[in-house]
C-alpha positions in Angstrom: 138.5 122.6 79.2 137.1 124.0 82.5 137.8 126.6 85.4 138.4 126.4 88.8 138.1 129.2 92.1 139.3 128.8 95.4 139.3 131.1 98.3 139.6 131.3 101.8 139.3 134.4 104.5 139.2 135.5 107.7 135.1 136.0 107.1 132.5 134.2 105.0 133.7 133.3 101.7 130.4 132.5 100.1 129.9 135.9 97.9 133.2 135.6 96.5 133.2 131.9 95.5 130.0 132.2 94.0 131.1 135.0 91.8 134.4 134.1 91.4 133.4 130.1 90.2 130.8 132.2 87.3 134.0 133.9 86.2 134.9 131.1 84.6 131.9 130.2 83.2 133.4 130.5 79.4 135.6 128.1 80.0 133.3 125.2 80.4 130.3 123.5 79.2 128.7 120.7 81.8 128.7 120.9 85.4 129.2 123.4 88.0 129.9 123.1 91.8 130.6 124.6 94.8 132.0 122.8 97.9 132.5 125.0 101.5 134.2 124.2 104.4 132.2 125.3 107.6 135.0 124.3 110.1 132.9 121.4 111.1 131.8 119.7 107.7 131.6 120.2 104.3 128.8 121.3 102.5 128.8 120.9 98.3 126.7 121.6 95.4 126.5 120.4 91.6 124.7 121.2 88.7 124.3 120.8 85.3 124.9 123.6 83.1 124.1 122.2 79.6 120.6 124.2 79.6 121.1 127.5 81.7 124.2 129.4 83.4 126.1 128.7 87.3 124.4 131.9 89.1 121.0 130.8 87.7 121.3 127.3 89.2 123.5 128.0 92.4 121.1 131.1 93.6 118.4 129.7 95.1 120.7 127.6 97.5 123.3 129.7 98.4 121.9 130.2 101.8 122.4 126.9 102.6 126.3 127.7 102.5 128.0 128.8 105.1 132.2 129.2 105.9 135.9 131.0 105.7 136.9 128.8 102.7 135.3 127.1 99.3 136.6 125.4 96.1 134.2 125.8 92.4 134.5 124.7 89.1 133.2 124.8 85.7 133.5 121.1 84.1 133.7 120.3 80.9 133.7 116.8 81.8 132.3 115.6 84.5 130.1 116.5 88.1 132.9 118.3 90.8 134.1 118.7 93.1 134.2 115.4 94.6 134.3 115.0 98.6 136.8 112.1 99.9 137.5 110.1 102.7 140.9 109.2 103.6 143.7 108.4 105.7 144.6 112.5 105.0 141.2 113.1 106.4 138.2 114.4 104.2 138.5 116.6 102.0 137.0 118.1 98.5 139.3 118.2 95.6 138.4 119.7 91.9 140.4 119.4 88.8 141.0 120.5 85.5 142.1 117.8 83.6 142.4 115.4 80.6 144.2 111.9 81.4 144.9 110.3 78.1 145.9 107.2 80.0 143.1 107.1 82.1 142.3 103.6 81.2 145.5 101.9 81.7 145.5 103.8 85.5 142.2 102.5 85.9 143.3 98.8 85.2 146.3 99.6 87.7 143.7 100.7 90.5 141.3 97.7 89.5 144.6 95.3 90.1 145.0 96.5 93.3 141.3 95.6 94.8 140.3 99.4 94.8 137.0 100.6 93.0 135.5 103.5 91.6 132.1 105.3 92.6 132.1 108.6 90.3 131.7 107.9 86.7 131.0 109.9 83.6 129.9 109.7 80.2 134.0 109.5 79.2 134.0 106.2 82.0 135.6 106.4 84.9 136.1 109.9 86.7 139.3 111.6 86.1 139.1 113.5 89.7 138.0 110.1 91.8 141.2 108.6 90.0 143.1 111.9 91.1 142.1 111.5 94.5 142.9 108.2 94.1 146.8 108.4 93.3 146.7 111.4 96.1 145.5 108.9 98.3 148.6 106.5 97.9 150.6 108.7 99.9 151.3 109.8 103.2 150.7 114.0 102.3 148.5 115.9 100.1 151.9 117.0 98.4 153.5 113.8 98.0 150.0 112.9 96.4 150.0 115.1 94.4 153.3 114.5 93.5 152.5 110.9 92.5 149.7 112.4 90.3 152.1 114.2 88.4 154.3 110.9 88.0 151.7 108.5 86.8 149.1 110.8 84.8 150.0 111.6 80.5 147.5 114.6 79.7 147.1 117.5 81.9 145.9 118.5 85.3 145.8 121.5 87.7 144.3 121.2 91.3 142.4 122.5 94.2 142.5 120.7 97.2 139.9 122.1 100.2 141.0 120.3 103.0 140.4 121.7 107.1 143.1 123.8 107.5 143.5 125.1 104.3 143.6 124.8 100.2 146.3 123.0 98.4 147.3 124.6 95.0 148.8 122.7 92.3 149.4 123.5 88.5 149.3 120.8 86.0 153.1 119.8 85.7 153.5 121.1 82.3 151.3 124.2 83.0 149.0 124.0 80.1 145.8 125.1 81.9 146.7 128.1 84.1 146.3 128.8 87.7 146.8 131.8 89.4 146.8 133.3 93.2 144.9 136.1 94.0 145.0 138.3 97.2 143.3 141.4 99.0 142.8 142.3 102.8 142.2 139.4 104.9 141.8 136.7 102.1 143.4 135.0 99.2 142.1 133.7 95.6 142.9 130.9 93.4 141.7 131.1 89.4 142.1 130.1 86.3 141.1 133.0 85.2 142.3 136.4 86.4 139.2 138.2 85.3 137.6 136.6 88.2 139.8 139.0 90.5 139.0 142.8 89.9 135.4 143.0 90.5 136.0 141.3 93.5 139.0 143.4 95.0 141.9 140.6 94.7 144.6 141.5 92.7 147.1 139.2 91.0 149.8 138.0 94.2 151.6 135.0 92.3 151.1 133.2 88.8 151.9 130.1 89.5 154.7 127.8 87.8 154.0 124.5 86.5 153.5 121.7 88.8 154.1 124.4 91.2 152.2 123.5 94.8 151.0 126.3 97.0 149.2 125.6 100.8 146.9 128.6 101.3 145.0 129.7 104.4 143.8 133.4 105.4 147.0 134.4 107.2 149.3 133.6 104.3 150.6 131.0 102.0 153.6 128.7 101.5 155.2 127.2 98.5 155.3 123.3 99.3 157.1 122.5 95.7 158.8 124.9 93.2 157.8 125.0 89.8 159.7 122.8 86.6 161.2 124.9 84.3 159.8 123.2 81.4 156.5 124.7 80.4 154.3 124.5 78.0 150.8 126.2 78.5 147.8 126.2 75.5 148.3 129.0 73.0 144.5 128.5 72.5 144.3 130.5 75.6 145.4 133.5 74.5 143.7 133.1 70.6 140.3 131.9 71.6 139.5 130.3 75.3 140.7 133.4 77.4 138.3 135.9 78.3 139.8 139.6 77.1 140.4 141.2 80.6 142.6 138.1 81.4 146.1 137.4 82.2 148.3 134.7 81.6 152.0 134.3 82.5 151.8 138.1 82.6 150.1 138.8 79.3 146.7 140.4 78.4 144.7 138.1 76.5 142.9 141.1 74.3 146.3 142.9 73.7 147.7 140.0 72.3 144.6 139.3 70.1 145.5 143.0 68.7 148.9 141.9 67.8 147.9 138.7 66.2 145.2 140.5 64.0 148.3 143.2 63.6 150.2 140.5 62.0 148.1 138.8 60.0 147.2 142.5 58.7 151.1 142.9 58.1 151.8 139.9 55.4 148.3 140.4 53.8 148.2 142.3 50.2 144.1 142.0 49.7 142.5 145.2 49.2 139.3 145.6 51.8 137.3 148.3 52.6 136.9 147.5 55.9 137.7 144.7 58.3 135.3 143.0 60.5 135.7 139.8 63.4 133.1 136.9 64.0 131.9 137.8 67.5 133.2 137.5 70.3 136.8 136.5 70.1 136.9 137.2 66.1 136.6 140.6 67.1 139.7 141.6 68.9 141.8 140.1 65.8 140.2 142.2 63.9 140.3 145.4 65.2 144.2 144.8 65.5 144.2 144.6 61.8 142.1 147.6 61.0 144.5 149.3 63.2 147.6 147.9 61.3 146.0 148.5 58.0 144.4 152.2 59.0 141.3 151.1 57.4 137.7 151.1 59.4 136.6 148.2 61.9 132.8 147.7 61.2 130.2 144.7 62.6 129.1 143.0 59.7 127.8 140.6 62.1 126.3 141.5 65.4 125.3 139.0 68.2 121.7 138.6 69.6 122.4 137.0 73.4 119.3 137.6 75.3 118.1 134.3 74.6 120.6 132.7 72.9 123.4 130.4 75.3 127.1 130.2 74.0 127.3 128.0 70.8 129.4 126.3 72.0 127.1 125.4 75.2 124.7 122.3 73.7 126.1 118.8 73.8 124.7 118.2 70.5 126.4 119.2 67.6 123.7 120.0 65.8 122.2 122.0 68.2 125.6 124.2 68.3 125.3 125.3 64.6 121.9 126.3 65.0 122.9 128.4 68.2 125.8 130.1 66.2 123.6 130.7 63.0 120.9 132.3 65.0 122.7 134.6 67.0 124.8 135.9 64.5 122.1 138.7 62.7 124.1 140.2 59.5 123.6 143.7 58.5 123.2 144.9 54.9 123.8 147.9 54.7 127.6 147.7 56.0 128.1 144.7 53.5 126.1 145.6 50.3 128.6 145.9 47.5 132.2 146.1 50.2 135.2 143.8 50.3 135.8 143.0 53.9 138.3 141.3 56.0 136.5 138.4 57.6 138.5 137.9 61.4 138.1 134.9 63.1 140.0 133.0 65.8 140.7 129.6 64.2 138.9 127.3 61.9 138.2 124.0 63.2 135.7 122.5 61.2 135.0 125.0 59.2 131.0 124.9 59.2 130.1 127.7 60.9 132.4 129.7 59.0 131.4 128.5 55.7 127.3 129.6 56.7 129.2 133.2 58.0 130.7 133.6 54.4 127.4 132.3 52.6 125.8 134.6 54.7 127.4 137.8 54.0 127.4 137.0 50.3 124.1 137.1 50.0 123.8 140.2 51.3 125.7 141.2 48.7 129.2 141.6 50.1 131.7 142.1 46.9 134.5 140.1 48.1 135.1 138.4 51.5 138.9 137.5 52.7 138.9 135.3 55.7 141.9 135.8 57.8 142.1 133.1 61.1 144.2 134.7 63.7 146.0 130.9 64.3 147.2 128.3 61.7 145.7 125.7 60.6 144.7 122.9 63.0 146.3 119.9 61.6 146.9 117.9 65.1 143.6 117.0 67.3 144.4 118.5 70.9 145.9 115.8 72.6 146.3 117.8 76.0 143.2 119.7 76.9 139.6 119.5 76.2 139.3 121.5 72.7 137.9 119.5 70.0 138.1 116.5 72.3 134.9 115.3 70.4 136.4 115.4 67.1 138.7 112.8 65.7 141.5 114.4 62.9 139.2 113.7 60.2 136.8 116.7 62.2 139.1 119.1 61.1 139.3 121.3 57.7 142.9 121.0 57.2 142.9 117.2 58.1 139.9 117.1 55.4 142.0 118.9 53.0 144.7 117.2 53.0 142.5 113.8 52.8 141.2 115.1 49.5 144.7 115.9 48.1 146.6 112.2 49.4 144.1 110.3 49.3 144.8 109.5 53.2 144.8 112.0 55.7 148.1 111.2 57.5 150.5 111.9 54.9 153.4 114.8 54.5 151.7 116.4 57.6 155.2 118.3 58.2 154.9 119.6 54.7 150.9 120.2 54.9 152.1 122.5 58.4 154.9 123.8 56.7 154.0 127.8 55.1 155.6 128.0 51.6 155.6 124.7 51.0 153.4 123.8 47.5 151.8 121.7 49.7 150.5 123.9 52.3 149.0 126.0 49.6 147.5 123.7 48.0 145.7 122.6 51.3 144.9 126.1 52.0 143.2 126.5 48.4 141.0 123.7 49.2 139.9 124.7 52.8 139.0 128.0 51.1 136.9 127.0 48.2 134.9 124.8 50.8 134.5 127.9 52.8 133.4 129.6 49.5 135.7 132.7 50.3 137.6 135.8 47.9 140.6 134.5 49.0 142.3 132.8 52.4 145.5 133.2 54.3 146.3 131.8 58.0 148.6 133.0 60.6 152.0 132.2 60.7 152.8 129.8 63.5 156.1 132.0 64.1 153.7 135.1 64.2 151.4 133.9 66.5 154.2 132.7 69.0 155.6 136.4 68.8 152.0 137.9 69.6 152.0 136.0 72.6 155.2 137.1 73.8 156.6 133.9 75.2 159.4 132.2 73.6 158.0 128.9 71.1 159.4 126.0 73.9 157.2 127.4 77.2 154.1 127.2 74.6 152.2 124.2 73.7 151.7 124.2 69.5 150.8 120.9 69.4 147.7 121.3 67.1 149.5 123.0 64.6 152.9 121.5 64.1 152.5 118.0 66.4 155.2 118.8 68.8 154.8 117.1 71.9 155.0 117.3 75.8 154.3 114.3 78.4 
């Protein structure tokens, strides 16, 4: 996925970039960078982030940055933010983004005599080629206009030009961004945590494809938003920090009523419940507050030394990162049945070590309840699981077992009460080696969030589908 910050004020913006950009640390795994505008030039900053965190790398320079506004971001992807040179002038543009046509935009670039000079490990760079259709116009909105016309995928922009930011949400708004304000300066974020410890509070969320122009005296709305939406559900159930808002709605209060649910349709007697840190946990106290029965750590995290497992490239390296830093205690497990929470399963792997784990330290019974359904559809959209084909994930593997193929009666396989369904759902859980399984109910999770089904992107569960 990634994050992005923006800002500009009436006084140096440095502090407030540099905080603000970390903010959105959890969203993103490779690069980080800081571009500023000094009112003379522009003076930018990237790192990798695959060993250590943004403030560790970006400290020791930030003396060398100086200026009234600044774009960061977190990349899962690739180095940003890029600085152009165009007829528009220069400027420094970051994105969030996944272009699942990248390749045939390329060839239509290559046609026309113009090259590429930023390239990443997935080819060519998804912001140059942004810049690139923004550049085939005569303003920064009709660019990005023509972005939003040629790209399939997603994409939400910062634009630092002179005289301002530019603003735009990805056409669909399936990664959000939002517009932050306080005395004498203004925000931009993917994140909304990024605002309170720095004084801005929430001004505007924006719509999708909506385009904003920004300076420290105000801002303007240079394109209204589409009426169609349909923003990641993931955010709310796993890639949102708690003290976030999207559209309006507390990530950790809706994680209460998605635990709250799953506690409502479930019929297995626990003694307690319990969450696989960090985002498991909020799922589960909402069930042990549905159920009226105690929320204990099984599991507790060690993070002094031990990066986000998610963090590492290598896939191997991330299940030794998530086995290490989860440190079981017996004496809350010995001889109780517990309600394992978790966000989703993807794989399952992790999981399965979690449930091995607590078994032998002698839990009696362990009932693993994710707070989503089961991921049938590889995200086509945003960066989750973008490593892992549909074979990567449990249900797809489940249902391989049972056809034969993998690709067969998926609308059935998604389909709760189906004999199908269950029958995929008893083979995830005997390879997790769990008491018993049950997944959220897509209709469930859609009411936790609080929006209605059609502004939400599903895609991974039931294959419905947005371009």
């Amino acid at each position: 996925m990634g994050g992005l910050f923006g800002t500009i004020s009436k006084d140096d913006c440095v502090s407030n970039l540099y905080y603000g950009t970390d903010y959105n640390s959890h969203l993103g795994t490779r690069r980080g960078g800081m571009a500023v505008y000094d009112g003379k030039s522009f003076i930018r900053s990237i790192h990798s982030l695959e060993n250590t965190y943004f403030r560790t790398k970006f400290e020791p320079e930030l003396a060398q940055f100086h200026g009234n506004s600044g774009i960061g971001v977190i990349s899962d992807t690739e180095p940003q933010p890029l600085l152009i040179h165009s007829h528009l002038g220069e400027y420094a543009i970051a994105t969030v983004s996944k272009i699942i046509n990248l390749r045939e935009l390329t060839e239509r670039a290559l046609k026309k005599h113009l090259h590429f000079s930023e390239t990443s490990k997935m080819g060519v760079s998804s912001t140059e080629l942004v810049a690139m259709l923004i550049n085939e116009c005569g303003s920064f909105e009709e660019g990005i206009e023509n972005v939003y016309h040629h790209i399939k995928g997603s994409c939400t922009i910062l634009i630092l030009a002179s005289d301002g930011i530019f603003a735009a949400r990805d056409k669909l708004g399936r990664t959000p961004l939002i517009l932050g304000k306080k005395e004498s300066a203004f925000a931009l974020s993917s994140e909304t945590t990024s605002f309170a410890n720095l004084g801005f509070s929430v001004e505007k969320f924006l719509g999708p494809g909506e385009i904003l122009f920004i300076t420290a005296e105000g801002w303007e709305q240079r394109r209204k938003p589409n009426e169609t939406m349909q923003i990641c559900s993931f955010l709310w159930v796993y890639y949102g920090y708690p003290s976030s808002y999207y559209e309006g709605i507390n990530v950790e209060e809706c994680r209460y009523r998605c635990g709250a649910a799953l506690a409502r349709k479930d019929y297995a007697v626990v003694d307690f419940t319990c969450g696989v840190p960090d985002s498991g946990a909020a799922h589960a106290i909402g069930y042990s507050n549905e159920k009226k029965i105690p929320y204990k750590r099984a599991y507790v995290k060690y993070t002094p030394t031990w990066p986000r497992s998610f963090m590492p490239q290598n896939q191997e390296t991330r299940d030794l990162v998530a086995k290490m830093k989860l440190i079981p205690i017996r004496d809350i497990i010995k001889g109780k049945r517990m309600a394992l929470c978790d966000d989703s399963i993807v794989r399952g792997t992790q999981l399965k070590d979690n449930v091995k784990i607590l078994f032998e330290h002698e839990a009696k019974e362990v009932h693993v309840r994710p707070a989503c359904p089961t991921l049938i559809f590889p995200c086509e959209f945003l960066n989750f699981s973008t490593s892992r084909s549909s074979l990567d994930l449990a249900g797809r593997k489940a249902i391989k077992e049972l056809e034969g193929k993998e690709d067969a009666h998926l609308d059935e396989y998604a389909t709760p009460g189906t004999s199908r369904y269950q029958a995929m759902i008893d083979k995830i859980g005997e390879k997790l080696g769990c008491t018993s399984l049950k997944y959220q109910e897509l209709n469930d999770l859609v009411e936790s969030i609080g929006l209605p089904k059609e502004k939400l992107c599903t895609h991974c569960w039931d294959g419905s589908s947005y371009f």
